[in-house]
Each structure stands twice: as C-alpha cells, then as structure tokens.
C-alpha positions as CSV (number, residue, x, y, z in Angstrom):
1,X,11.0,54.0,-4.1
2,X,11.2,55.5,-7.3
3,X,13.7,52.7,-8.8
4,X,13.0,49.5,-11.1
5,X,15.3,46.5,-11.0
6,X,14.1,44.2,-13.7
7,X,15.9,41.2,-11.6
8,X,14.2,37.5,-12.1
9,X,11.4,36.1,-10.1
10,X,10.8,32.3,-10.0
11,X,7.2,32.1,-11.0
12,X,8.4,33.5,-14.7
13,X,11.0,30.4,-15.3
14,X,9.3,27.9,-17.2
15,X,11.0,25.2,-15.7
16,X,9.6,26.2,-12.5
17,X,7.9,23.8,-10.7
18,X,4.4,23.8,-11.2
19,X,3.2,22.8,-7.6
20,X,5.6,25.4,-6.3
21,X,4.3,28.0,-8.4
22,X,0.5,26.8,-7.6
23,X,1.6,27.1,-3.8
24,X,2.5,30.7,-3.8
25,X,0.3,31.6,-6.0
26,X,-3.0,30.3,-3.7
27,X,-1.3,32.4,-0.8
28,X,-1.1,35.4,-2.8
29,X,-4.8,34.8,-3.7
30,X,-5.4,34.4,-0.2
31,X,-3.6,37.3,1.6
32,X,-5.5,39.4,-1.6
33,X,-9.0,37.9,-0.9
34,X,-8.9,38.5,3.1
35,X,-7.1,41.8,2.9
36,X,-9.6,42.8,0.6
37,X,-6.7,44.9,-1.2
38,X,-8.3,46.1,-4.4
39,X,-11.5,47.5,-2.7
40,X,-9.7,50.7,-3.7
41,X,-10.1,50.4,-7.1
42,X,-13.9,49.4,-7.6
43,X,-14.5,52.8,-9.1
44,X,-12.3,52.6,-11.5
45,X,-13.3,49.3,-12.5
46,X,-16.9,50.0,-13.2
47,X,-15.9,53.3,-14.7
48,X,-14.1,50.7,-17.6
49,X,-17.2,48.9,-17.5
50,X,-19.6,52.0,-18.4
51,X,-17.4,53.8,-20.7
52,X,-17.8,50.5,-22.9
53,X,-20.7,49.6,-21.9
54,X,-19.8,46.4,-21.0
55,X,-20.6,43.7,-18.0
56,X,-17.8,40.8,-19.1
57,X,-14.3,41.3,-17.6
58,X,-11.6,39.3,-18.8
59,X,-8.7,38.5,-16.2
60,X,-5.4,38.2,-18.2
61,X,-2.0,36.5,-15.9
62,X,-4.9,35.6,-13.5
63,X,-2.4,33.5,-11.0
64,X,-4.5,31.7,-8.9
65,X,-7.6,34.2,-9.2
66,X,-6.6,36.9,-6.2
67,X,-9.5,38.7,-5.1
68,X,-11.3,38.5,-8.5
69,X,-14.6,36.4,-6.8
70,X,-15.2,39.6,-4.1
71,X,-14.6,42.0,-6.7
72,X,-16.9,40.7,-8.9
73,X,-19.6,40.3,-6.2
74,X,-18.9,43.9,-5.4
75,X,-19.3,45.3,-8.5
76,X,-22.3,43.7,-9.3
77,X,-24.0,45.2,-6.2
78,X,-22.6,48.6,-6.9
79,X,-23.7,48.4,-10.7
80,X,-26.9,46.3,-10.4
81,X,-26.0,44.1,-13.0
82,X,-24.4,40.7,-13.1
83,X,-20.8,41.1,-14.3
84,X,-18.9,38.2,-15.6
85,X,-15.5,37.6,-15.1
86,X,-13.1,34.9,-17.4
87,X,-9.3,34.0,-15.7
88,X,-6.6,33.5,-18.4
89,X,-3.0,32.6,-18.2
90,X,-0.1,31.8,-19.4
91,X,0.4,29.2,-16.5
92,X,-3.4,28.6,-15.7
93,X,-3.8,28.1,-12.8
94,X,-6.5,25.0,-13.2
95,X,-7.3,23.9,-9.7
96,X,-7.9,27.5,-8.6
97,X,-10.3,28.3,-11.8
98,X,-12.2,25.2,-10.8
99,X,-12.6,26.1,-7.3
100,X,-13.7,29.7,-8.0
101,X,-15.8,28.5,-10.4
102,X,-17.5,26.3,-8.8
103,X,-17.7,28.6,-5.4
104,X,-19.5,31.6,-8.0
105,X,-22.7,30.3,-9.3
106,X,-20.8,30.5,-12.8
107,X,-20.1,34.0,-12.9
108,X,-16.9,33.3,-12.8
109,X,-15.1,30.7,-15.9
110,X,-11.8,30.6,-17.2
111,X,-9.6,29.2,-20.7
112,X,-8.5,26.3,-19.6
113,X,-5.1,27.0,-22.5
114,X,-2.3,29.2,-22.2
115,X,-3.2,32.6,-23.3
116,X,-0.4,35.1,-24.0
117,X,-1.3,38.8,-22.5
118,X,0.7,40.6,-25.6
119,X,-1.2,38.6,-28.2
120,X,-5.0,38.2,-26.6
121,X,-7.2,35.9,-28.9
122,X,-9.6,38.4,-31.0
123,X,-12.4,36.1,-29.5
124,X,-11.3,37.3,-26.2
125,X,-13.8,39.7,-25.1
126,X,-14.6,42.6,-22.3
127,X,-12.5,45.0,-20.1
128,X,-9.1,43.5,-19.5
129,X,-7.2,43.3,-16.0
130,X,-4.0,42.4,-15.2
131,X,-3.8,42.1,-11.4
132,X,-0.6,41.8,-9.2
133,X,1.0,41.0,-12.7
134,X,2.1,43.8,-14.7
135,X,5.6,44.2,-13.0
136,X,6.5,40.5,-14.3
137,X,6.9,42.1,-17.9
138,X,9.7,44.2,-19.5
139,X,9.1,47.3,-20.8
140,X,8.9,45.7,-24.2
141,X,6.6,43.0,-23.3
142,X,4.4,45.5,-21.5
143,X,4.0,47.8,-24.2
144,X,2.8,45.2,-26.4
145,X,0.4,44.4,-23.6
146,X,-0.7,48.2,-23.9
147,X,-0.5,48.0,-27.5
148,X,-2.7,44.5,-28.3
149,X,-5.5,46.5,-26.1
150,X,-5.4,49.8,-28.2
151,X,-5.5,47.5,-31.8
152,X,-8.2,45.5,-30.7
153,X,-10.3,48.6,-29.0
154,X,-10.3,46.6,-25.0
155,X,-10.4,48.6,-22.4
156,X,-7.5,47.8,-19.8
157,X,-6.6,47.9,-16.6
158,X,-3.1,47.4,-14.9
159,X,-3.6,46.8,-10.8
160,X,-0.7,46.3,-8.8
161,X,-1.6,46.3,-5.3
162,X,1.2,47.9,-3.4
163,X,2.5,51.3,-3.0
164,X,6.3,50.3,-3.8
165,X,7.8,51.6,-0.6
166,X,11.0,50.8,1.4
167,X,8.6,50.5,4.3
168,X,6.8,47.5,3.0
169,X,9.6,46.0,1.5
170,X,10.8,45.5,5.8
171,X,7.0,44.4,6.2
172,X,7.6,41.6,4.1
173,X,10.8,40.3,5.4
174,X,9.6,40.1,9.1
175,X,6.0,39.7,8.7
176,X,5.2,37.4,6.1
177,X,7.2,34.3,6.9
178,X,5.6,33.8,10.2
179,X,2.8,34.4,8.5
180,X,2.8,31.9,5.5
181,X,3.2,29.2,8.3
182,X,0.6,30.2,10.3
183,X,-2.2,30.4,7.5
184,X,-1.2,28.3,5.2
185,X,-3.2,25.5,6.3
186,X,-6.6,27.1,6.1
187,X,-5.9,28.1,1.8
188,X,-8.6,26.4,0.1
189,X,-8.9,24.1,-2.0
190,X,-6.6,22.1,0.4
191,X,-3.2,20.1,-0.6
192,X,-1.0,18.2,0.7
193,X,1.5,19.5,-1.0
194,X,1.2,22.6,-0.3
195,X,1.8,21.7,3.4
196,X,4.9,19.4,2.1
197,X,6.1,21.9,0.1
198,X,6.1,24.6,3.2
199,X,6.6,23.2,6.4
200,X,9.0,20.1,5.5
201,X,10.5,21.3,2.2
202,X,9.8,25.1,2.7
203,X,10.0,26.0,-1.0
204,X,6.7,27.8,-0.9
205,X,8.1,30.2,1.9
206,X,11.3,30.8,0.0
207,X,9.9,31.8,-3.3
208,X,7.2,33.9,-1.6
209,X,9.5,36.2,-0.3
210,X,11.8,36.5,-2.9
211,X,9.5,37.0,-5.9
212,X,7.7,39.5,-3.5
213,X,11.1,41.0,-3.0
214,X,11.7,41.4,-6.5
215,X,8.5,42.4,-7.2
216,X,8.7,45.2,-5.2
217,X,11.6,46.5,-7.4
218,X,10.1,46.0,-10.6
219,X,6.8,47.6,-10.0
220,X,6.2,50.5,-12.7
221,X,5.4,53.7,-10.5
222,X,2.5,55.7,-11.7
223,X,4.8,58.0,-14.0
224,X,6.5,55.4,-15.6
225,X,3.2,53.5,-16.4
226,X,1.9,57.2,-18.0
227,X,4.8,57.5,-19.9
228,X,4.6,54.0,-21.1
229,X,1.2,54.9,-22.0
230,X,2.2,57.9,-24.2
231,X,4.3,55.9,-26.2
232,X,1.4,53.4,-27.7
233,X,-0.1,53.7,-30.8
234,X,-3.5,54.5,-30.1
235,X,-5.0,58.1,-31.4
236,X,-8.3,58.3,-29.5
237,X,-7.3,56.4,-26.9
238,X,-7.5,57.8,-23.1
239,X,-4.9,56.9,-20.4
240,X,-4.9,57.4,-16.9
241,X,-2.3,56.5,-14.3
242,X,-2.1,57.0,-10.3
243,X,-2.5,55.6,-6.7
244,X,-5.3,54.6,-4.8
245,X,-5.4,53.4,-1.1
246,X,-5.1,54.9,2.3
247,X,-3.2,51.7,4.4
248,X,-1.0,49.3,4.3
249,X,-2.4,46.2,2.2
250,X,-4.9,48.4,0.6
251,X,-2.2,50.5,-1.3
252,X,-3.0,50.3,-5.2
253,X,-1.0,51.6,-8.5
254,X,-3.1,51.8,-11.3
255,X,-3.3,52.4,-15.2
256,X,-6.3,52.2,-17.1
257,X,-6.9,52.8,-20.8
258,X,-10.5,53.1,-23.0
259,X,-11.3,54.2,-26.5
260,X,-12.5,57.5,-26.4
261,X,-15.5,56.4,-28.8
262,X,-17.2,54.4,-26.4
C-alpha cells in the first residue's frame, strides 16, 4: 500500500468527545501493551539514547501511553540504567498518565497541559517519540515536527506500528470488532463509561475502526518519511527510515533523527 489519503479521523476534531476519545484510546494502549508491538524497535531506541547520551525520553501525542511502561522496563534492562520516560499531549490523556504513573515506581510522569508536537517547550528535554501518531499530521505539520527537533538538537523518533498493508486493513474489519467487545472489559483503569460507551452506545467500536481505517491510509511509508527528512533544515543532522518486524501486530515503520555531534 504505497498510497496516502489524508481523510479525517475523529480523535483529531476538537469537538470530539473527550470520553470517546479516552475510550479508544485505552484500547489502543491495550491491544499495543499485550501485543507487545514495538519490541521491534528497542534497538533503535537505545541507539537514540547512546548517541546523545541520554537516559530521559520524552513521549510527544502520548494517547493514552500505548506500550510506553514495557518499553521502558525493557530498555532499562537491556541498557542497565534507569530510563525515564514523560507523556505529553495535545489531548492528555490524564486518567491514563496517572494510572501509569502510579503502576511505575515514578519512572514514568507526564505534563499534565497541552503540549503542541511542532512547537515542544525548550524545557522539554530527552529523545522524543511519537508513537502510533505521526500519520495524524499533514505533511506540513509533520515537517515542523521534524523541524522543531533539528532547531532544538532532540533526537526523534517516529514509530508507527503497522506495515500499511491491504492485508491488515481486512484484519481490522473482521477481527477487531469482536474483539473490542470481548476485551474491553478487562482495560484498566476501569470505567463505566467505557462499557456505556461500547456495548449500549457503541461509539467506542465505531470510531475504533474507522480512525484505524484511516489511519491505515495516511501512514507515511518509509520513503516518504526519508524524503520528508531530506527536506528539513538541519546540516549535521542524521536520518534514517525503514521497517522493522516479522508478524502481524509486530510490524513497525520507523524514522529516527540525531545530531551528528553527539
């Protein structure tokens, strides 16, 4: 699937409902978590972290946190340091930050305010990720993403875990809405309106599947994410862009981007 369809996903519409949007965001956190979907690209995460020799990772359009807790754990074992992780969003996501928070032994803390992924705070520190996010941005928007990095010397890295195929486009329209129902109550921390909001009013479902629809069409493949890349501003800056992954859920498109000087 070599096409990009910038169509709209509901999640990005600010009069969204925030309940909705917390509802399939926690599923998307949990399908991430138990599918363990980024194992793939622990490498290239601690290669971020060495090349700047740094152990703080800050998580920009964080969601509801997918993942983030066993990759952090996983990372620290590999590296044999403790490495700190912040969540940031536009939307955050406060109920989720709390919970991962408090399930981390405080490795794990977030910005409770909006934070805006093309304009990062300069107190903003460490490697910057974007997970299961970059595709909700334009090329315009993205670039600045690319862009605010290179000025302010962060290393980056875009993750989006899928490997933008026909094939799992079918996978989601007959797997995951028997699926949402059957796992939906065991996402943690529990609501009651996430059950509400799926199995009497199934709003959750519905936006699931089509913001993973679209999403699946606006997914940068690994060329157009390099030749975004060649188009920033940044002399002395390295980019690298590519697939990682050998199975279905585990698929992973990745860019990453470090100064050369560290």
């Amino acid at each position: 699937m070599n096409i990009r369809i910038q169509l709209f996903e509901f999640e990005d519409q600010r009069w969204f409902p925030h309940v909705i949007r917390q509802g399939m965001m926690d599923f998307l956190r949990f399908m991430i978590t138990n599918l363990s979907a980024y194992e793939a690209i622990l490498p290239l995460l601690r290669e971020l972290l060495e090349r700047t020799d740094q152990k703080q990772i800050t998580d920009l359009c964080s969601g509801a946190g997918g993942g983030i807790a066993a990759l952090r754990q996983q990372l620290s074992s590999h590296m044999g340091v403790s490495v700190h992780v912040t969540l940031s969003d536009l939307y955050p996501n406060i109920d989720a930050y709390q919970y991962l928070s408090s399930t981390s032994s405080s490795t794990i803390d977030f910005i409770p305010s909006p934070v805006d992924a093309t304009a990062v705070p300069d107190h903003v520190k460490g490697v910057r990720t974007i997970f299961s996010s970059f595709h909700h941005f334009p090329p315009p928007a993205a670039k600045a993403i690319l862009q605010d990095a290179a000025d302010k010397g962060a290393a980056i890295g875009i993750f989006e875990g899928a490997k933008k195929s026909w094939g799992e486009m079918l996978l989601l329209w007959l797997m995951f809405p028997p699926l949402i129902l059957l796992v939906t109550p065991f996402i943690r921390p529990f609501k009651f309106s996430r059950l509400f909001f799926t199995y009497l009013i199934p709003l959750i479902p519905l936006g699931i599947i089509w913001d993973g629809t679209v999403s699946l069409l606006r997914i940068y493949t690994p060329a157009q994410l390099q030749r975004m890349a060649s188009e920033i501003k940044a002399p002395n800056y390295t980019w690298r862009s590519g697939r990682e992954g050998n199975a279905p859920g585990k698929y992973v498109i990745y860019l990453i981007g470090y100064p050369d000087q560290a």
